[in-house]
C-alpha positions as CSV (number, residue, x, y, z in Angstrom):
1,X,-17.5,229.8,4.9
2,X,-20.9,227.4,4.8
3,X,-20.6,224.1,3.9
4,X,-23.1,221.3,3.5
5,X,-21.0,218.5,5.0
6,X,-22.6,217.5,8.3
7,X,-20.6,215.2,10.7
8,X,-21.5,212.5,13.3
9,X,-19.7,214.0,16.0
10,X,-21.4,216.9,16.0
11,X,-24.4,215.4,17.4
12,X,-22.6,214.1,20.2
13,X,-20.7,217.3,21.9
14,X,-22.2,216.7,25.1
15,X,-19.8,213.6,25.1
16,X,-16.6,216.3,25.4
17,X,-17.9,215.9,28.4
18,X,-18.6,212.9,29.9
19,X,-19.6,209.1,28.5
20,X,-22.7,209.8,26.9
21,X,-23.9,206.0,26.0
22,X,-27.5,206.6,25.9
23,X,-27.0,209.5,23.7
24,X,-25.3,207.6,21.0
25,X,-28.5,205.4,20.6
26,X,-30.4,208.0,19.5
27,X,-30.9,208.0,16.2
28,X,-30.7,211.5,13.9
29,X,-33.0,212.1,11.2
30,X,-30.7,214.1,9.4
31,X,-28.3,212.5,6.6
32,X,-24.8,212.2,7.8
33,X,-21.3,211.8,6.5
34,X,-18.4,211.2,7.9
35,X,-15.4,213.4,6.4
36,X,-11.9,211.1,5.1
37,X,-10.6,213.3,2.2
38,X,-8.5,216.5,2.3
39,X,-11.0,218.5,0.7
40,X,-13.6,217.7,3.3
41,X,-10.9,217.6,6.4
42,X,-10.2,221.6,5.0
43,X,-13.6,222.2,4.7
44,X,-14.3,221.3,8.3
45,X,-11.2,223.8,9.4
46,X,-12.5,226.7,7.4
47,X,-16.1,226.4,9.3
48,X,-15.9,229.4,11.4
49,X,-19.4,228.3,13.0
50,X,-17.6,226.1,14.7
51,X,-13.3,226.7,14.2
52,X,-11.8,230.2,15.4
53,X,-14.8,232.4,15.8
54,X,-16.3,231.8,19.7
55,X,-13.2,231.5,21.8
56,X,-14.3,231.5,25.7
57,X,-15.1,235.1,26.2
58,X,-15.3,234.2,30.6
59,X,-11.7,235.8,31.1
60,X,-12.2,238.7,29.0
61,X,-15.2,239.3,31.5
62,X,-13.6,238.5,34.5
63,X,-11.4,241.6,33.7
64,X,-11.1,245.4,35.3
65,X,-11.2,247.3,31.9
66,X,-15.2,247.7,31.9
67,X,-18.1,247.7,34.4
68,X,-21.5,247.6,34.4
69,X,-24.3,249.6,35.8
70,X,-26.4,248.2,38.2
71,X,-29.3,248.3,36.2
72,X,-27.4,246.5,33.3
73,X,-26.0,243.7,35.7
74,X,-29.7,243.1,36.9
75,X,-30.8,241.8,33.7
76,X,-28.1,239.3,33.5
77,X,-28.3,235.5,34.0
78,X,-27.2,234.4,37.2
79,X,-24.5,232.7,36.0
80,X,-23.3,236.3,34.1
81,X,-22.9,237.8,37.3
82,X,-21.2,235.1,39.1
83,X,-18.6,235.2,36.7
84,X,-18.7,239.3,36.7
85,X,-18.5,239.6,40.4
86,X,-15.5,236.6,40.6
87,X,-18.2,234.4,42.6
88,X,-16.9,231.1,44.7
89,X,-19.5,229.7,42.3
90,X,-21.5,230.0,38.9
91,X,-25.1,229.3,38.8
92,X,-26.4,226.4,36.9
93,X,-28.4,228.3,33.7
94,X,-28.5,228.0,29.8
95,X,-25.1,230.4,29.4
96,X,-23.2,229.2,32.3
97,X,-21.1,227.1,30.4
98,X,-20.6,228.5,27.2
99,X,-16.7,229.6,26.8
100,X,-16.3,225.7,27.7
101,X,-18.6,223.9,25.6
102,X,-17.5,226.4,22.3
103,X,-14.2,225.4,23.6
104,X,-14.4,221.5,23.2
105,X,-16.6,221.4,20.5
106,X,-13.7,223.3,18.6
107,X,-11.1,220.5,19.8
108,X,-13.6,217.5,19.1
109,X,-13.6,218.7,15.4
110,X,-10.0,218.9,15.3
111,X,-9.1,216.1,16.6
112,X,-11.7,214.7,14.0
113,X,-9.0,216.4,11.6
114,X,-5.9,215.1,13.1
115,X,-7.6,211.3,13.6
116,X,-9.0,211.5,10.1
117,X,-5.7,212.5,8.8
118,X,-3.6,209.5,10.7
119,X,-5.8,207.2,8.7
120,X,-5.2,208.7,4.9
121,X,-2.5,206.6,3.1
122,X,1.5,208.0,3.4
123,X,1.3,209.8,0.2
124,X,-1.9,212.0,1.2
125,X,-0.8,212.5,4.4
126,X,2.8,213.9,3.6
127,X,1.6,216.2,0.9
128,X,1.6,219.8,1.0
129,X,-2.0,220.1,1.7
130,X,-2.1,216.9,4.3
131,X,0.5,218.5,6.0
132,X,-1.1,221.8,6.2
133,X,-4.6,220.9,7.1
134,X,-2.4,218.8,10.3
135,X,-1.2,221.8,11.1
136,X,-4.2,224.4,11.2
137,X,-6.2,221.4,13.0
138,X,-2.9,221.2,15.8
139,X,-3.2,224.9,16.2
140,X,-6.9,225.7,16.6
141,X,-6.6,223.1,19.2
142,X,-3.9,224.7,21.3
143,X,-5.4,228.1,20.6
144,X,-8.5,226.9,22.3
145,X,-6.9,224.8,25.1
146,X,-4.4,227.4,26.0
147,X,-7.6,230.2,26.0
148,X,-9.4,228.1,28.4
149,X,-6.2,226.9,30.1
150,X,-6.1,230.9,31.4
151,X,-9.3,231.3,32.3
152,X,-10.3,227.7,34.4
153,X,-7.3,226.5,35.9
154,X,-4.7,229.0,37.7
155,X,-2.2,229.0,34.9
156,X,1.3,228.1,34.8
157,X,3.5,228.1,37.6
158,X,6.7,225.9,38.5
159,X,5.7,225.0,42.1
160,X,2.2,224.1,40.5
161,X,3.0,222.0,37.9
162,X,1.9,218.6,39.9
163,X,-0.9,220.5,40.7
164,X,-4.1,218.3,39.1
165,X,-6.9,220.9,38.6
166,X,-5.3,221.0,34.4
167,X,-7.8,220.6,31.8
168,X,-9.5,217.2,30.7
169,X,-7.1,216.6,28.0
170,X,-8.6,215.2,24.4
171,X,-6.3,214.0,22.1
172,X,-9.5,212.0,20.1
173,X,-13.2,211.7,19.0
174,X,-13.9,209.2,21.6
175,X,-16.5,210.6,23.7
176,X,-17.4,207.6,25.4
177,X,-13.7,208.4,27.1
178,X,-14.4,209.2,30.5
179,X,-13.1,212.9,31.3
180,X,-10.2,213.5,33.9
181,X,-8.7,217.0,34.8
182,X,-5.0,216.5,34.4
183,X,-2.2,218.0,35.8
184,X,-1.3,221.6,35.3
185,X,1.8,220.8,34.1
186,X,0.1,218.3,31.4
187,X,-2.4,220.6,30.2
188,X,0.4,223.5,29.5
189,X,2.5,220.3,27.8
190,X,0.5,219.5,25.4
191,X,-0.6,223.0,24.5
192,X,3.4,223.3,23.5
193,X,3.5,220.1,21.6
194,X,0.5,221.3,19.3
195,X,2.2,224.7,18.8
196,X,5.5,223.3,18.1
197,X,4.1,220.5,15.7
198,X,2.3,223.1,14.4
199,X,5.0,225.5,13.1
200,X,6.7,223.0,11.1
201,X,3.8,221.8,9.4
202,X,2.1,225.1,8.2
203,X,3.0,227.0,5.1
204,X,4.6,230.6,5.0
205,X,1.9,231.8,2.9
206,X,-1.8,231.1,2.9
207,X,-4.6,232.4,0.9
208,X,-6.5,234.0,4.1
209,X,-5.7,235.5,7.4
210,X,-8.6,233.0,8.7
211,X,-6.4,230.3,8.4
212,X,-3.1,229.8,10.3
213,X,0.5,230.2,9.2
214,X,3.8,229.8,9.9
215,X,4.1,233.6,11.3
216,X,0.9,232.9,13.0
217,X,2.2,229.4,14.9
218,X,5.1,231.2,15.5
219,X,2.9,234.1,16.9
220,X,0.8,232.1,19.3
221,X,4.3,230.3,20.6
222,X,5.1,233.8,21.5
223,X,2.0,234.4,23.3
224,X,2.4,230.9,25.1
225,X,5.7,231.5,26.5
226,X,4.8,235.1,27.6
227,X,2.0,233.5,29.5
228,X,4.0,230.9,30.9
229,X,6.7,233.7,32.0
230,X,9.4,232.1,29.8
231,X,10.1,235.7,28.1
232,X,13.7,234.6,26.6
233,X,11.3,232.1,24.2
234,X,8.7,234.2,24.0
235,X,10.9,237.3,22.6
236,X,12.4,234.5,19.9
237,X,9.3,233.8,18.5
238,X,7.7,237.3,18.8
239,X,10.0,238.3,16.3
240,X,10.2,235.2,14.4
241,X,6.6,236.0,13.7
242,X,7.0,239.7,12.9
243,X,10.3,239.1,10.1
244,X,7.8,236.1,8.5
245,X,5.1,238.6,8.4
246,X,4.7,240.5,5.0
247,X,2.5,243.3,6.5
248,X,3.9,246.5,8.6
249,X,2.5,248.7,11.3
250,X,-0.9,250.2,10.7
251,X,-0.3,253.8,10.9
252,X,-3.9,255.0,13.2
253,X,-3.0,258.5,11.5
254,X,-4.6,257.2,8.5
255,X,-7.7,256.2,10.3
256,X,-11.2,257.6,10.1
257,X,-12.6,258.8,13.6
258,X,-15.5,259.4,12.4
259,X,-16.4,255.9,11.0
260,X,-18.8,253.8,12.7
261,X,-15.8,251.4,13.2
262,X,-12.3,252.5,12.5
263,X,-10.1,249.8,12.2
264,X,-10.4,247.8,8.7
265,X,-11.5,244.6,8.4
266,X,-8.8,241.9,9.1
267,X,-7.7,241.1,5.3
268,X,-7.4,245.2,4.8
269,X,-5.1,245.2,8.3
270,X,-1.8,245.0,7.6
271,X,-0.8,244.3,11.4
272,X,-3.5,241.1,11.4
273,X,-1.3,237.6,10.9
274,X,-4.0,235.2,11.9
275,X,-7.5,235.8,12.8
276,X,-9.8,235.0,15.8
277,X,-12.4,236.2,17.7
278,X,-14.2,235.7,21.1
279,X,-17.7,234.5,21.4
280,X,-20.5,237.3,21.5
281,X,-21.4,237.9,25.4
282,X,-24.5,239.7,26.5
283,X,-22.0,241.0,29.4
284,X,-19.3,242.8,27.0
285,X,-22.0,243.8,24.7
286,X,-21.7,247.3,23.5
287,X,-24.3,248.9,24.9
288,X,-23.2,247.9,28.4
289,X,-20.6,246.9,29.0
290,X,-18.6,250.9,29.6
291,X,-14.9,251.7,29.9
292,X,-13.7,251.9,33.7
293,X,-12.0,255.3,34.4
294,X,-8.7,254.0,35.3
295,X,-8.2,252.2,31.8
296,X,-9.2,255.0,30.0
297,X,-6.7,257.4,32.0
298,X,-4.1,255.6,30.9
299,X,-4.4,257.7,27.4
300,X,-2.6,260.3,26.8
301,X,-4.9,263.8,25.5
302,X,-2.6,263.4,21.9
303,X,-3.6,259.5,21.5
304,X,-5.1,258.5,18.8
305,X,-6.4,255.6,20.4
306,X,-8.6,257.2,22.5
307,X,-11.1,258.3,19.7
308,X,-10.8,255.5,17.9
309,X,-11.2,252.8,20.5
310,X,-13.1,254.4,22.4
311,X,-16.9,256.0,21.6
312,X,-19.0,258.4,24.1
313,X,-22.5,257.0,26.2
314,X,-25.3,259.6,26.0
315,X,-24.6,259.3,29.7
316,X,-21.2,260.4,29.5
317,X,-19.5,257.0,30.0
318,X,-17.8,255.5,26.7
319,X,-18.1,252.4,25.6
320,X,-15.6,249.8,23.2
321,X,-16.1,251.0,19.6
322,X,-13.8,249.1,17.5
323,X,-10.8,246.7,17.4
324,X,-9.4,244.4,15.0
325,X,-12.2,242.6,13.6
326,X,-13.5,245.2,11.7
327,X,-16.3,246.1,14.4
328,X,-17.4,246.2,17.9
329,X,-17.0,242.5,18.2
330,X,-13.5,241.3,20.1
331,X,-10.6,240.0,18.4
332,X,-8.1,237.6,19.5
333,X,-5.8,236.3,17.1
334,X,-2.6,237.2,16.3
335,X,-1.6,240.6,15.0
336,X,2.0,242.7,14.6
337,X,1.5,244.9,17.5
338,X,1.3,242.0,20.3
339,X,4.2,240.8,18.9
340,X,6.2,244.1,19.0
341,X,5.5,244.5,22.5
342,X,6.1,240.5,23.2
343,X,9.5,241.2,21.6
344,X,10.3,244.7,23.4
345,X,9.5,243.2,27.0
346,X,11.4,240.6,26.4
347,X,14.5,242.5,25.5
348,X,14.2,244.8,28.2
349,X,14.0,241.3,30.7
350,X,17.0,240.6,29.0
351,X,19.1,243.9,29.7
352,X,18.4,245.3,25.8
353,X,16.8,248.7,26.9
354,X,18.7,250.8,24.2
355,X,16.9,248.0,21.7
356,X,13.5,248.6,22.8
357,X,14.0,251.7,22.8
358,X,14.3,251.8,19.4
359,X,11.4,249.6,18.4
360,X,9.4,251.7,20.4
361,X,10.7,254.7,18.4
362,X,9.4,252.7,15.6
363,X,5.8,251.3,17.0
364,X,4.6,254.5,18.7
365,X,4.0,257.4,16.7
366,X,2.0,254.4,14.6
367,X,-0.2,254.1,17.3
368,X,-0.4,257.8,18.6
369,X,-0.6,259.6,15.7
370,X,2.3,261.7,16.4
371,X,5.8,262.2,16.3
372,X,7.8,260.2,18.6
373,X,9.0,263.4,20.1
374,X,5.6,264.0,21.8
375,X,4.6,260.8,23.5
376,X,5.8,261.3,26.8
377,X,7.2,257.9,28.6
378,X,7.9,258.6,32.6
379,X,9.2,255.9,34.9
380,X,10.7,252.4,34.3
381,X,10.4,251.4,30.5
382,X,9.2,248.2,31.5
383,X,6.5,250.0,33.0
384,X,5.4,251.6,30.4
385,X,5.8,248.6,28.2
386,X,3.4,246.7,30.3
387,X,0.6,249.7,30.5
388,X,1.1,249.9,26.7
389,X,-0.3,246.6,26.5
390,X,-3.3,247.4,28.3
391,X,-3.8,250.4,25.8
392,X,-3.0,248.8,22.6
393,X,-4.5,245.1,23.8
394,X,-8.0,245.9,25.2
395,X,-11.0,244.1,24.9
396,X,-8.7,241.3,22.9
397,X,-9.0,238.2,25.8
398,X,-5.4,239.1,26.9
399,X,-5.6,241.4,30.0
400,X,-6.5,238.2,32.5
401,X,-3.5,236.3,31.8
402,X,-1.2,239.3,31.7
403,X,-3.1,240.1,35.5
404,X,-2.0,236.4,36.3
405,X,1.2,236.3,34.9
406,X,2.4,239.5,36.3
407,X,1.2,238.2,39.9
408,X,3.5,235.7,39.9
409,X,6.1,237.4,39.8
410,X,4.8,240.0,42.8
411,X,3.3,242.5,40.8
412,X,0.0,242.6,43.5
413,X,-2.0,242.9,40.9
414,X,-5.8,243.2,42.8
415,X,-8.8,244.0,41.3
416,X,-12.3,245.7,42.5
417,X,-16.0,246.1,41.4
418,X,-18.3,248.5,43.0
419,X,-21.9,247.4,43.1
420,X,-24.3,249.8,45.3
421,X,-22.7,249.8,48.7
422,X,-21.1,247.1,48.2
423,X,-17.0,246.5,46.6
424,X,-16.3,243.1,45.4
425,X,-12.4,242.7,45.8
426,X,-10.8,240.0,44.1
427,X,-7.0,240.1,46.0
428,X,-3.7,239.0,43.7
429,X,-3.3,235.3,43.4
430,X,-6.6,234.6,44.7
431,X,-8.2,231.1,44.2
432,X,-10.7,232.9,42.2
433,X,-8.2,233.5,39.3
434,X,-8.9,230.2,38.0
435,X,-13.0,230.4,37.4
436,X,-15.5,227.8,38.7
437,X,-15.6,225.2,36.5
438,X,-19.4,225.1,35.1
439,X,-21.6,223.0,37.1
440,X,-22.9,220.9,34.1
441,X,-19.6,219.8,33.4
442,X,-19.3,218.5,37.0
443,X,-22.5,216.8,37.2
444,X,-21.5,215.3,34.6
445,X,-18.2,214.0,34.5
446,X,-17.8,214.2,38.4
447,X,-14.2,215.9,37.6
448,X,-12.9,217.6,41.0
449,X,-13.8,221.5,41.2
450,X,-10.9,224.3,41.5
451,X,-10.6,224.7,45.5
452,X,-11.4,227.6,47.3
């Protein structure tokens, strides 16, 4: 949606990131207003220039599902690369920072929301739509700081928790507030507090997928805890979210290979519960960014997915062709099938084999496009859970924290990039897991960078 209001705080982003006194005395020659009713607070949360539409794209890059060809990577900024080839550092250039800056110019506008709405008298506040609006605002916020949460800092661990290379934490619009990393523990904090708050304030139903409900909060607590390794949680709210849910399993039988992009758009997908997306990156583009081998293996010859994920280079490599957004370009919201396999790992953590069992008896002939009876599933079914995630979840920002998660718990987990002659390695649990921080951010904040 467009909308004409324009808002002061846009103008002073940069401050996200450090005090930014001498920018405030500019003067802007455009008319401003400052948003303090409902209609104008919802207005700012359906502006998907600037709410749910460029989540930091940096882990999805970071990942071993694609490559590049020489020639490809050539043409790419130098902070592209760095970032491609897991580099001790990221060069200072006009895209190095971009997953961060989309990032906390999301949270500055929702904590223009959640400050805005702290100042509205009790009655506006509690009703319906007050509520509401607090709770889309609380959830795009944790949606973005847990996204970037994955990809700069090394993610959640118990014996890191004290650990302070967290996020700079912003809870307001005050950019003059000088920005501090906080701890690891912090930052994963007050991602759950949003979420939580978040659930109880949001309405069952909503009018669009683009904005966040209840079975969409309770979705993205799912995804939270999974990252975070608390599966017992995670498995609660997994299939909290899928018995709130009104729509069902997209059967891919149904689906047109031939389309130019087979999956529907998200309001015609009945497995989409909230929509996202990840920002457009010259890296993961279409035409380059092609489908390593080992990914693509990992199909079986009678899965459906493999035609219609998945469309043929003129140089026989194949390249992304379509996920959940309707298109080429990456989804990462919430949709049915996460949560069916965030709910059938966790049961099988738990013991419940014979019960994820049967919801995969349910969920995979929907995604084959055949009879149960014909997928074959060798080897430990938690396994074969986990590599169904890769299948069913490419491209959709999630393979980087499921590399880091599963590390943790000893998986060994390495990846590798071939360039020429040379193989960049990148071993399990390296440093390197959490990116670089972007240079601008610590010129100008003077924040500590992740070690080395």
């Amino acid at each position: 949606m467009k909308h004409d209001i324009k808002f002061t705080g846009i103008i002073v982003l940069a401050g996200l990131l450090s005090s930014c006194t001498d920018f405030l005395e500019k003067k802007s020659d455009k008319q401003l207003a400052v948003p303090y009713t409902l209609q104008d607070f919802q207005a700012l949360m359906d502006d998907g220039s600037y709410i749910g539409t460029k989540s930091a794209m940096e882990g999805e890059m970071s990942t071993d599902d694609y490559y590049l060809s020489e020639n490809d990577l050539g043409q790419m900024v130098d902070s592209d690369r760095g970032i491609y080839n897991w580099s001790d550092y990221v060069a200072h250039d006009d895209r190095s920072f971009t997953g961060w800056l989309h990032a906390y110019r999301e949270i500055y506008y929702c904590n223009l929301v959640i400050s805005g709405i702290a100042d509205l008298g009790e009655r506006e506040k509690n009703s319906s739509m007050g509520r509401d609006i607090l709770g889309q605002a609380l959830m795009h916020r944790a949606a973005a700081m847990l996204n970037i949460a994955e990809i700069w800092t090394v993610g959640y661990s118990p014996e890191q928790l004290d650990a302070p290379y967290g996020l700079p934490l912003r809870r307001n619009t005050n950019f003059n507030e000088k920005s501090v990393r906080s701890t690891i523990g912090e930052t994963y904090a007050m991602i759950e507090e949003d979420l939580l708050k978040a659930k109880e304030l949001l309405p069952l139903q909503v009018i669009s997928k683009y904005r966040p409900s209840r079975s969409g909060a309770y979705g993205f607590i799912a995804r939270f805890y999974l990252f975070v390794n608390d599966y017992d949680k995670a498995k609660i709210y997994a299939d909290s979210a899928i018995h709130l849910h009104s729509g069902g399993l997209l059967d891919y039988a149904t689906l047109d290979k031939e389309a130019r992009y087979t999956m529907p758009i998200p309001e015609n997908n009945p497995e989409v519960i909230f929509y996202r997306s990840l920002a457009s990156s010259p890296v993961l583009d279409q035409s380059r960014a092609k489908m390593a081998k080992d990914l693509l293996d990992l199909y079986q010859s009678n899965d459906s997915r493999r035609e219609l994920f998945f469309l043929e280079n003129p140089d026989g490599s194949e390249r992304f062709r379509a996920g959940y957004r309707g298109s080429s370009a990456m989804f990462s919201g919430i949709a049915l099938d996460e949560m069916y396999l965030i709910k059938m790992e966790g049961l099988i953590r738990e013991g419940k084999e014979e019960e994820a069992l049967g919801m995969l008896k349910e969920y995979l002939p929907t995604k084959y496009g055949v009879d149960f009876g014909e997928i074959q599933m060798k080897g430990d079914l938690l396994d074969f859970v986990l590599t169904e995630r890769r299948r069913q979840l490419t491209m959709r920002g999630i393979r980087w924290s499921d590399i880091k998660r599963l590390n943790r718990e000893g998986h060994g987990i390495s990846l590798q990039r071939k360039e020429g002659a040379t193989t960049d390695v990148l071993p399990s649990n390296d440093f390197r897991f959490a990116l670089p921080v972007p240079q601008q951010v610590l010129d100008l904040t003077g924040i500590q960078p992740n070690p080395r």
